[in-house]
C-alpha positions in Angstrom: 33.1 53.6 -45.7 31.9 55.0 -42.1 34.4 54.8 -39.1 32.5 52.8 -36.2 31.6 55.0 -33.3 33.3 54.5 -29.8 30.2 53.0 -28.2 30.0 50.8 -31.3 33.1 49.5 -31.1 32.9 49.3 -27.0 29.8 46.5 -27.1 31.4 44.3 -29.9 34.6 43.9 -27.6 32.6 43.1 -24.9 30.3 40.7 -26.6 33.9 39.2 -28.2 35.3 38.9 -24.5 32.4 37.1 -23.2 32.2 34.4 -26.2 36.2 34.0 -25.6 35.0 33.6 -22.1 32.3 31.2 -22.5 34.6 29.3 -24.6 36.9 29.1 -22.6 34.9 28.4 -19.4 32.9 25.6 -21.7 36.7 23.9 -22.7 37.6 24.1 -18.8 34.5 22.6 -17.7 34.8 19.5 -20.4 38.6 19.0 -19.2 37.6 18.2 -15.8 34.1 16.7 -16.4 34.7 14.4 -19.2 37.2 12.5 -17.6 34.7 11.5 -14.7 32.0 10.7 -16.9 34.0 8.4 -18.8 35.2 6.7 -15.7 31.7 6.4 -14.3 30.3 4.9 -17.4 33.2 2.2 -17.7 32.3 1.6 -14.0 29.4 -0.7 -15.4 31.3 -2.1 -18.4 30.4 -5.8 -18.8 34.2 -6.6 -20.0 36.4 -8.5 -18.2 39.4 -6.0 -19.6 39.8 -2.4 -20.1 38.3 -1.5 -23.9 37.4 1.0 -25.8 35.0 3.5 -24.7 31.3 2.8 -24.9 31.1 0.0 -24.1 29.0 -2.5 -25.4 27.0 -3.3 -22.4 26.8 -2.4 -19.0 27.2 -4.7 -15.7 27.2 -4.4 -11.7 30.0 -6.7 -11.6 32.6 -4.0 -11.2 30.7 -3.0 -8.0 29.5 -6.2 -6.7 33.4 -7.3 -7.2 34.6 -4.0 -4.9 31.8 -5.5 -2.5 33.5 -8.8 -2.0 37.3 -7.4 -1.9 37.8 -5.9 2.4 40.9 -4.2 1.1 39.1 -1.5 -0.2 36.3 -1.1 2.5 39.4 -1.5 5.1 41.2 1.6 3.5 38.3 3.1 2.8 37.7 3.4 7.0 41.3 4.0 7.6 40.7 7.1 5.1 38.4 8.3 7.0 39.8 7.4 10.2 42.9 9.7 9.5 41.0 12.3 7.6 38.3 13.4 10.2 41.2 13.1 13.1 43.7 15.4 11.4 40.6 17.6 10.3 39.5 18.1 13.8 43.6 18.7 15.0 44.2 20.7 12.1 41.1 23.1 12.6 41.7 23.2 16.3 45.6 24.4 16.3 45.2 26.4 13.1 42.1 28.3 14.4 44.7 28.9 18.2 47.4 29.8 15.6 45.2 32.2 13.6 43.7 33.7 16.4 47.2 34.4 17.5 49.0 35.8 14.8 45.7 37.9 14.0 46.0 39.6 17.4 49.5 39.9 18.2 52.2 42.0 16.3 55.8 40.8 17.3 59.2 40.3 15.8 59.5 37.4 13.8 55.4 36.6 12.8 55.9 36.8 9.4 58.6 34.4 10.0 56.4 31.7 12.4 53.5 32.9 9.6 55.9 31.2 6.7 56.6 28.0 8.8 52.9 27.3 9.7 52.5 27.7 5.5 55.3 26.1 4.1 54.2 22.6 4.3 51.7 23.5 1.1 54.9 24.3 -0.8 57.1 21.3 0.4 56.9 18.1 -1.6 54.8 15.7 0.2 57.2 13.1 -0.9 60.0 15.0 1.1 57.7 15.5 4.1 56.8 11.6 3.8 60.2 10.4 4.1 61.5 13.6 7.1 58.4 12.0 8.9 59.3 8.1 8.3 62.7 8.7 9.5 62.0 10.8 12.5 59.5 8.2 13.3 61.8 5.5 13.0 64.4 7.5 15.1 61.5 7.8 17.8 60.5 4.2 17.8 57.2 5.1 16.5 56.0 1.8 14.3 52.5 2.5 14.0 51.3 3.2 11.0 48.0 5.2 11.8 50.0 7.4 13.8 52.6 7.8 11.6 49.9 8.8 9.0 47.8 11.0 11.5 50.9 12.8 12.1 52.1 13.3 8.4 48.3 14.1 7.6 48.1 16.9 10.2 51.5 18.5 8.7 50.0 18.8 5.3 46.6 19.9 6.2 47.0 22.5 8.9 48.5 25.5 6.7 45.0 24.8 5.0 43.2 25.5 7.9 45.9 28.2 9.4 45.5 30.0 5.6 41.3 30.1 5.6 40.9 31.0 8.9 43.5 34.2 9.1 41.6 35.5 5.5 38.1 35.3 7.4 39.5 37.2 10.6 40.9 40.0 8.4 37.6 40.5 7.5 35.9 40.8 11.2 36.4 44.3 12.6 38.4 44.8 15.6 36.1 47.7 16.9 33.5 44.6 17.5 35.8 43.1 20.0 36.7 46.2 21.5 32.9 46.7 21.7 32.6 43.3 23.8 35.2 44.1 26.1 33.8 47.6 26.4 30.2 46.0 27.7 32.3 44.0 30.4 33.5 40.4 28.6 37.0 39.4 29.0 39.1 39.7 25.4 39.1 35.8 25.3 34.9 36.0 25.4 34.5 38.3 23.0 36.9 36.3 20.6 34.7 33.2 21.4 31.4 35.1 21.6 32.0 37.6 19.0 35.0 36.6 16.7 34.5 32.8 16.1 31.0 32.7 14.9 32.2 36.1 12.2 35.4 33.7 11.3 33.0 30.3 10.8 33.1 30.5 7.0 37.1 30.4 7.4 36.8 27.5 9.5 34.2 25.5 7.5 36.0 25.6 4.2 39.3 25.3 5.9 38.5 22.2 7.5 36.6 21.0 4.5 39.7 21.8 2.7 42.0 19.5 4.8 39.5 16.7 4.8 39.6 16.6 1.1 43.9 16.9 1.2 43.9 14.3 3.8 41.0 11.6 2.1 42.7 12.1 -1.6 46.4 12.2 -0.1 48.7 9.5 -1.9 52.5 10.3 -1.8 52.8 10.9 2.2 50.6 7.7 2.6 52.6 5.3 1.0 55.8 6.5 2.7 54.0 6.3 6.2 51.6 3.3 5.4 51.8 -0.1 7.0 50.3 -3.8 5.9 47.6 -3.2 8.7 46.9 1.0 8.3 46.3 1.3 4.3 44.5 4.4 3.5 42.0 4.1 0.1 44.8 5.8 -2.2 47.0 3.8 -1.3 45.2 0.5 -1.5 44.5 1.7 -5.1 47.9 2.4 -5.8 48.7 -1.5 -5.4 45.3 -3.1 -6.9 46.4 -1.1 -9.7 50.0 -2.3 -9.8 48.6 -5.9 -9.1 45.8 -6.1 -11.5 44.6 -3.2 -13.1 40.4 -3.6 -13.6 37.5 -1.7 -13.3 37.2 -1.7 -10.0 39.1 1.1 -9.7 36.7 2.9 -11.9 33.5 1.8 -9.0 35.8 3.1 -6.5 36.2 6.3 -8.2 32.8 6.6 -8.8 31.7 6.6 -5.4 34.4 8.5 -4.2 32.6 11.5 -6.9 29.3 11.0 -5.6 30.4 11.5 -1.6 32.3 14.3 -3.2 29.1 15.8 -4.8 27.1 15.0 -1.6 29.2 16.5 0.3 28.9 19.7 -1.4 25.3 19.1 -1.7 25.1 19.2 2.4 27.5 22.1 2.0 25.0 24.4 0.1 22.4 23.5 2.4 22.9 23.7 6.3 26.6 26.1 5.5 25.5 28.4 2.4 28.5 29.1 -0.6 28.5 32.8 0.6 29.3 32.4 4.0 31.9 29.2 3.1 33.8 31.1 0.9 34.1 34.3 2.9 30.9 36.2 3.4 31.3 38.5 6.3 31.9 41.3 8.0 34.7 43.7 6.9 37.3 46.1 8.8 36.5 49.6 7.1 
């Protein structure tokens, strides 16, 4: 019996690896694709109930019932009310922050570093209910505050996090160039810095939006009857009478998702999102 040679043996693990691979890329993508497809199918069940899956014929009335119920077009707004306000704060102060702890070098950074980050590794539930009492303490009532407030906690390490990993990769000899041809070291971070960090800015506020649109515990602690984002108006259809309308809802929400990422590819590009750049050597 011959012994396999080295090279032999060398191309069979490889082609092993990448079937284990594809197999387990293949399982990954059916965990998290099935799921939706199954929900956008029964999004046009004819059934009056939840059943077994396929259904046996297909309807609008799911969708034409989510057109006649406000609740849902009311959260839906307040969604995106709170989202695209605490995106725009969020990218703002965490670009400023960034910008800052990228420059500077001074006792206790790591430390104010941590603090702008450790929002992503409290529970929102406990961040919810800091905010709720500290709001009633201040005499805030509001509930779109409230949530703007508890929305731009949770979303600015996002936004803090993207933007410091693009600036590492902008050289510093660029603004030292700048200043060098005779603009001030705030023009060349507009001028020279900002446009190299855009791809950490893009995907960090696209990041927060998401957090902020899909954001469920925080919401209900800060809610009110008269500022209900979408989770949370689907949190209590559901606890009031579970249909599926929730399943229309969820649906669309997927296809602004996928549209979204569709506008993404095309005016932003997936290289430059996710941290195409220039390096430091």
């Amino acid at each position: 019996m011959g012994v396999l040679s080295h090279p032999t043996v060398k191309r069979w693990s490889d082609r092993l690896a990448l079937l284990l691979f594809s197999a387990l890329l293949t399982v990954a993508a059916a965990f998290l694709l099935v799921p939706l497809v199954i929900s956008a199918v029964l999004s046009f069940d004819a059934r009056s109930f939840v059943g077994r899956f396929p259904p046996p014929a297909l309807s609008l009335r799911w969708y034409r019932s989510l057109a006649e119920n406000s609740a849902y077009a009311d959260g839906f707004f307040v969604s995106l009310q709170i989202g695209l306000a605490a995106t725009v704060l969020a990218t703002i102060i965490g670009a400023l922050a960034a910008l800052f702890l990228d420059r500077y070098r001074f006792p206790g950074r790591a430390g104010l570093e941590t603090a702008l980050l450790s929002p992503k590794f409290v529970p929102t539930v406990v961040i919810g209910f800091a905010l709720l009492t500290t709001a009633g303490a201040l005499g805030i009532i509001d509930g779109w505050w409230r949530l703007l407030a508890g929305h731009l906690v949770i979303t600015l390490p996002f936004t803090v996090r993207a933007t410091l990993a693009a600036l590492v990769g902008v050289r510093r000899s660029l603004v030292e160039a700048a200043m060098t041809l005779g603009a001030s070291e705030l023009r060349a971070y507009w001028d020279v810095v900002l446009p190299l960090a855009r791809s950490g800015l893009v995907s960090g506020a696209v990041f927060a939006f998401v957090m902020s649109f899909d954001e469920v515990a925080l919401s209900l602690f800060l809610s009110d009857p008269f500022s209900q984002t979408l989770p949370v108006v689907l949190v209590s259809e559901m606890r009031a009478n579970l249909s599926l309308t929730i399943a229309a809802v969820s649906t669309l929400l997927v296809g602004l998702t996928i549209a979204l990422v569709v506008l993404l590819a095309r005016f932003v590009g997936f290289g430059r999102l996710f941290g195409e750049g220039i390096y430091r050597p």
